[in-house]
Biotite code that builds the C-alpha atoms (Angstrom):
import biotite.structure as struc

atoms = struc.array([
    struc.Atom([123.264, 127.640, -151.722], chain_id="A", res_id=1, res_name="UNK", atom_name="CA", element="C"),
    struc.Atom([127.206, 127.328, -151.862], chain_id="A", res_id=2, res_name="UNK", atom_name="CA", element="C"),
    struc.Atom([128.014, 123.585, -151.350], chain_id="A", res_id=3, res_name="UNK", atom_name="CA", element="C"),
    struc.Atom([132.357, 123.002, -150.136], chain_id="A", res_id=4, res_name="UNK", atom_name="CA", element="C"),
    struc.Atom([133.641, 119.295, -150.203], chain_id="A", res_id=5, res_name="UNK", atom_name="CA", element="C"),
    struc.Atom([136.522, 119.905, -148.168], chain_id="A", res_id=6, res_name="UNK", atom_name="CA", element="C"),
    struc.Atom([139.017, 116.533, -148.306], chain_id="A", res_id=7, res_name="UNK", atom_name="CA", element="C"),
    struc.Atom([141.446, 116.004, -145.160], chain_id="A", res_id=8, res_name="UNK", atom_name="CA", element="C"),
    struc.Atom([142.802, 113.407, -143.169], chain_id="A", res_id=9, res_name="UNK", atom_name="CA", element="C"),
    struc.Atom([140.084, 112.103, -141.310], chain_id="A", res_id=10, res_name="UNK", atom_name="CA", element="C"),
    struc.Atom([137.680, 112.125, -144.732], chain_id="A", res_id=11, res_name="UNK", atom_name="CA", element="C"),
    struc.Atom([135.844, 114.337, -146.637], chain_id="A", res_id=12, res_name="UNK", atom_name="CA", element="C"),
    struc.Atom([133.470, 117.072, -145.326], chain_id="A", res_id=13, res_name="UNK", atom_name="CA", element="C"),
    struc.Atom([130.322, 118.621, -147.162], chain_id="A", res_id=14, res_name="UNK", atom_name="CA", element="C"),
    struc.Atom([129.860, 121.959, -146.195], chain_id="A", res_id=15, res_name="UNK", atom_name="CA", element="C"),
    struc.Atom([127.300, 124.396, -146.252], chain_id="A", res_id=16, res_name="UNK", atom_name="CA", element="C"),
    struc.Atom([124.790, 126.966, -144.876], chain_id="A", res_id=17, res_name="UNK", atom_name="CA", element="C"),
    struc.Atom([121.505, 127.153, -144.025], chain_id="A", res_id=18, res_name="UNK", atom_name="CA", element="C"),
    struc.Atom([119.759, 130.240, -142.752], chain_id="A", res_id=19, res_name="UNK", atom_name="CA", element="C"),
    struc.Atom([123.157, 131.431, -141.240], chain_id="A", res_id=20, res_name="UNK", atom_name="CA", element="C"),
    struc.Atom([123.798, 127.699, -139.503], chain_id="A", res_id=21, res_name="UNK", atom_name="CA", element="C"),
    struc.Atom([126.734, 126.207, -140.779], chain_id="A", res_id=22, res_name="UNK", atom_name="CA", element="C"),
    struc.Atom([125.917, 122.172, -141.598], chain_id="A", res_id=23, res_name="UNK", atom_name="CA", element="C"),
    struc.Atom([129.100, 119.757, -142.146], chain_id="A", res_id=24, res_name="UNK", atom_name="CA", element="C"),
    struc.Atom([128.275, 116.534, -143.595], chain_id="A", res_id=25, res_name="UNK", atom_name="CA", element="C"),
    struc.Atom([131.097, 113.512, -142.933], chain_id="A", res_id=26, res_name="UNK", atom_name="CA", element="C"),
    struc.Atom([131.476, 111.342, -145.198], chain_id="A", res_id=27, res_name="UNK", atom_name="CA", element="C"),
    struc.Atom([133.148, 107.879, -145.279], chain_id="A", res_id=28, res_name="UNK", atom_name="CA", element="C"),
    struc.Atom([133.660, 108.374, -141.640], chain_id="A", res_id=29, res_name="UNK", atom_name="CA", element="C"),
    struc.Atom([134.280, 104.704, -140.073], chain_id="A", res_id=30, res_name="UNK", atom_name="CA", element="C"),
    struc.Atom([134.234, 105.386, -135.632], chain_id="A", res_id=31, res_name="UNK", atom_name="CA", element="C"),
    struc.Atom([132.146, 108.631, -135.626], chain_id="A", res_id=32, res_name="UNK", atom_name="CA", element="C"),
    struc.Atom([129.087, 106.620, -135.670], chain_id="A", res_id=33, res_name="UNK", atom_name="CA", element="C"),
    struc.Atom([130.672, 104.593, -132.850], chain_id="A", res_id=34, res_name="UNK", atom_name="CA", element="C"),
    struc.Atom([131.725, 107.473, -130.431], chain_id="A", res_id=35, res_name="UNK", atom_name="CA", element="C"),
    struc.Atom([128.331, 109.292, -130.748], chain_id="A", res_id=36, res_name="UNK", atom_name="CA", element="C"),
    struc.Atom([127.110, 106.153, -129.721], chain_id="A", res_id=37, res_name="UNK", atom_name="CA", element="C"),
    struc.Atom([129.073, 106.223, -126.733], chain_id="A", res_id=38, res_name="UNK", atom_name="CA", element="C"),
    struc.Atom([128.001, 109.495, -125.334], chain_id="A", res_id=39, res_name="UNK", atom_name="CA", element="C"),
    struc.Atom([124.427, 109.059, -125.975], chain_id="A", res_id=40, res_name="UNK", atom_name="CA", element="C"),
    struc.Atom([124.548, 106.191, -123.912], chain_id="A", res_id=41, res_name="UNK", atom_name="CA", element="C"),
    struc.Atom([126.174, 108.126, -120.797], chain_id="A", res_id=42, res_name="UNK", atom_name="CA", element="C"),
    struc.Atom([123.926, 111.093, -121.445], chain_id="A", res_id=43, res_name="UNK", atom_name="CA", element="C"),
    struc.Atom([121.151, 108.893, -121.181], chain_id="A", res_id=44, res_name="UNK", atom_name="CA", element="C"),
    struc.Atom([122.208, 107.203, -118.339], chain_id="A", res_id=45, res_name="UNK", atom_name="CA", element="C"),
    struc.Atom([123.170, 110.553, -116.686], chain_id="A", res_id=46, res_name="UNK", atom_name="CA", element="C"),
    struc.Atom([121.112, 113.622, -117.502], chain_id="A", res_id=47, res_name="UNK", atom_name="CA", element="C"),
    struc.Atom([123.684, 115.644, -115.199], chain_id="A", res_id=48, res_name="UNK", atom_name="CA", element="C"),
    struc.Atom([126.506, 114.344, -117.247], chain_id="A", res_id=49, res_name="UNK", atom_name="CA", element="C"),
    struc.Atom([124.317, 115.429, -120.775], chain_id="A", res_id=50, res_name="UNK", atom_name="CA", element="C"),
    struc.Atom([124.017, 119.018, -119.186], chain_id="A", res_id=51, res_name="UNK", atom_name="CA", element="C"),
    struc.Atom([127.654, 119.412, -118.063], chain_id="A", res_id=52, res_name="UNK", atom_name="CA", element="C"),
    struc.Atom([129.242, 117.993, -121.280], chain_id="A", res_id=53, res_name="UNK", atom_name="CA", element="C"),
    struc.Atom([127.173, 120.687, -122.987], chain_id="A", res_id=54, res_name="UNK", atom_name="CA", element="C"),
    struc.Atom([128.302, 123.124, -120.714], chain_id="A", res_id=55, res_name="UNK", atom_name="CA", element="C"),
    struc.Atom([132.010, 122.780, -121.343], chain_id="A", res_id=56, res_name="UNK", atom_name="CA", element="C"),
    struc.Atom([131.434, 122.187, -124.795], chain_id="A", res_id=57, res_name="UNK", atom_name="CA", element="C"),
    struc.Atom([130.375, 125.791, -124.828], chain_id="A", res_id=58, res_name="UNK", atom_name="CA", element="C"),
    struc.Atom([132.999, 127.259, -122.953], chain_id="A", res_id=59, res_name="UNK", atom_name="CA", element="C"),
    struc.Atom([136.009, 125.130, -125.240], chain_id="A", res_id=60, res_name="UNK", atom_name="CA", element="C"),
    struc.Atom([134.191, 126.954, -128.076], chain_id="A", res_id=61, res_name="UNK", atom_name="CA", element="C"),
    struc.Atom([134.117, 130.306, -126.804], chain_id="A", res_id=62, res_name="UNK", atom_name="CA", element="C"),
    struc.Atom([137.433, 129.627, -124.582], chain_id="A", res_id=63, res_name="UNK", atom_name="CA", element="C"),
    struc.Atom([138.865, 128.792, -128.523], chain_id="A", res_id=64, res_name="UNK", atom_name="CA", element="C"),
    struc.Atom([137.654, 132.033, -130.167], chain_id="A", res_id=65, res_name="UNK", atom_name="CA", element="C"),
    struc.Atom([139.373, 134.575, -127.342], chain_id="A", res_id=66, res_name="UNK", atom_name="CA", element="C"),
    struc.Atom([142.629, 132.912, -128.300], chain_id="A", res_id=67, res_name="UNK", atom_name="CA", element="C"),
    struc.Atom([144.456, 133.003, -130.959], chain_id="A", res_id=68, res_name="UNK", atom_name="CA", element="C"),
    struc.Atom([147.146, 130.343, -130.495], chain_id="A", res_id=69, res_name="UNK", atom_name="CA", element="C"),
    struc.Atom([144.087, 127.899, -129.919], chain_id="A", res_id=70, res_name="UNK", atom_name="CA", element="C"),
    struc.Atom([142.149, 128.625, -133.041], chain_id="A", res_id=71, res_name="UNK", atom_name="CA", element="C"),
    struc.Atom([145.962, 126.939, -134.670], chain_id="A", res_id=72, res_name="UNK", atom_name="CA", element="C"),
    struc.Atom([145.113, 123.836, -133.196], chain_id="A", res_id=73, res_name="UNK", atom_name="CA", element="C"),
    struc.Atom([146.922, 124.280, -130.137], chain_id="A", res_id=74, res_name="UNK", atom_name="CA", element="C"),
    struc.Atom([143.619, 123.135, -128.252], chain_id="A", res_id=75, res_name="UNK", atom_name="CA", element="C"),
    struc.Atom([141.699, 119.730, -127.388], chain_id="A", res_id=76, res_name="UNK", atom_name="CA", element="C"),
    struc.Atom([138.558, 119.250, -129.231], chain_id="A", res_id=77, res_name="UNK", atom_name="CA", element="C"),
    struc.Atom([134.971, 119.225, -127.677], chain_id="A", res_id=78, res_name="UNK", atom_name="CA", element="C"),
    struc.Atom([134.896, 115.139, -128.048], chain_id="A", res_id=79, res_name="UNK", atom_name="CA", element="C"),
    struc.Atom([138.468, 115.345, -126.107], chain_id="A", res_id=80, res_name="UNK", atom_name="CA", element="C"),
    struc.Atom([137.232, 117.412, -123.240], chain_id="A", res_id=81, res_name="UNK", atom_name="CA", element="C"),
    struc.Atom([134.257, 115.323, -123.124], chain_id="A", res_id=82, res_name="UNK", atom_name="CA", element="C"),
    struc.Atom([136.068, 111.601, -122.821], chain_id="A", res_id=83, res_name="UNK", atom_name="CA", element="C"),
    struc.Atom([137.828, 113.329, -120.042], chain_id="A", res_id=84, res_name="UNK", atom_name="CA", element="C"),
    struc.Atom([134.901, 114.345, -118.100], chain_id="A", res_id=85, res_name="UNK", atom_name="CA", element="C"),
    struc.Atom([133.601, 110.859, -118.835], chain_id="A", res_id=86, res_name="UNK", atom_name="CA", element="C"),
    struc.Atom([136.865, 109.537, -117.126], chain_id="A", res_id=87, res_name="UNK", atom_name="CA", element="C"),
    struc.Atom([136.437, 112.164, -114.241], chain_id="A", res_id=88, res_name="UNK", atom_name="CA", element="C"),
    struc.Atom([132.128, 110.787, -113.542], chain_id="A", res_id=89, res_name="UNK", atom_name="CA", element="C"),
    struc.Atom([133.667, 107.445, -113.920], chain_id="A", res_id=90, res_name="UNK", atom_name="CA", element="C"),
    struc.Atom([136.137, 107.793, -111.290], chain_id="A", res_id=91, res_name="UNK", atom_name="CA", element="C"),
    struc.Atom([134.101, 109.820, -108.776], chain_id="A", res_id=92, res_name="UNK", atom_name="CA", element="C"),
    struc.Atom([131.361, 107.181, -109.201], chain_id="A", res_id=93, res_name="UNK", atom_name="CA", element="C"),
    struc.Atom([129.199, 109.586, -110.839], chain_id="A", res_id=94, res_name="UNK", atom_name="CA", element="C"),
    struc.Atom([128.979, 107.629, -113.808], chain_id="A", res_id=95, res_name="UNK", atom_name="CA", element="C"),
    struc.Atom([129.596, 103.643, -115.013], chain_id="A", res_id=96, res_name="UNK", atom_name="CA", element="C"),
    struc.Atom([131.999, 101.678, -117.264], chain_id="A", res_id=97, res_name="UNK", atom_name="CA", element="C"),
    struc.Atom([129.571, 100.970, -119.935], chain_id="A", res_id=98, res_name="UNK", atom_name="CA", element="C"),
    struc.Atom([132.584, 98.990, -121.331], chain_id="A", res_id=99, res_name="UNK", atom_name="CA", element="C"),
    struc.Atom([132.657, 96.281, -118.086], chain_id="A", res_id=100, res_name="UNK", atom_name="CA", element="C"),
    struc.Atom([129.003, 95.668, -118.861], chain_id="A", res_id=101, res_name="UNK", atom_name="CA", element="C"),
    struc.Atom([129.724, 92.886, -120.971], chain_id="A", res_id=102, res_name="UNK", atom_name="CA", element="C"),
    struc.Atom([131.847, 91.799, -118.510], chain_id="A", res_id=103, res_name="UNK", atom_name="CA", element="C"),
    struc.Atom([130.984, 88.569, -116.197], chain_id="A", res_id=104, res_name="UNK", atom_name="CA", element="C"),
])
């Protein structure tokens, strides 16, 4: 198995295949843990929200390898796309602040 610890910005990555699946390990990652957080707590408050943030997930992936220009960072990333829908649910009602919760 070839193993790639790829250092940028944001951290380091480990890197590697399995069966054909590509795996990417963060490491030393600080809000990650925070944000997937976040949307597991819509998606399980939501299951149309879980479905739909898939969905366009999907298409930004596919939408990203037709076009050239994108795949040189000229794009939003799938968390990107999905805060926005999150904004969208929120503001048609669809879905809550979780953040006023705490809120009294």
């Amino acid at each position: 198995m070839n193993c790639y610890i790829i250092t940028a910005s944001f951290g380091q990555l480990l890197q590697f295949y399995i069966d054909r699946v590509k795996v990417d390990i963060s490491i030393n990652k600080v809000l990650e843990p925070y944000n997937s957080k976040l949307l597991y707590s819509y998606a399980i408050s939501d299951k149309r929200f879980h479905m739909l943030a898939l969905y366009l997930k999907d298409w930004n992936k596919r939408l990203i390898k037709k076009n050239v220009e994108m795949r040189n960072g000229k794009c939003l990333n799938s968390f990107s796309i999905v805060l926005m829908l999150i904004a969208y649910l929120q503001h048609k009602k669809v879905l809550p602040c979780l953040q006023s919760f705490g809120e009294n």
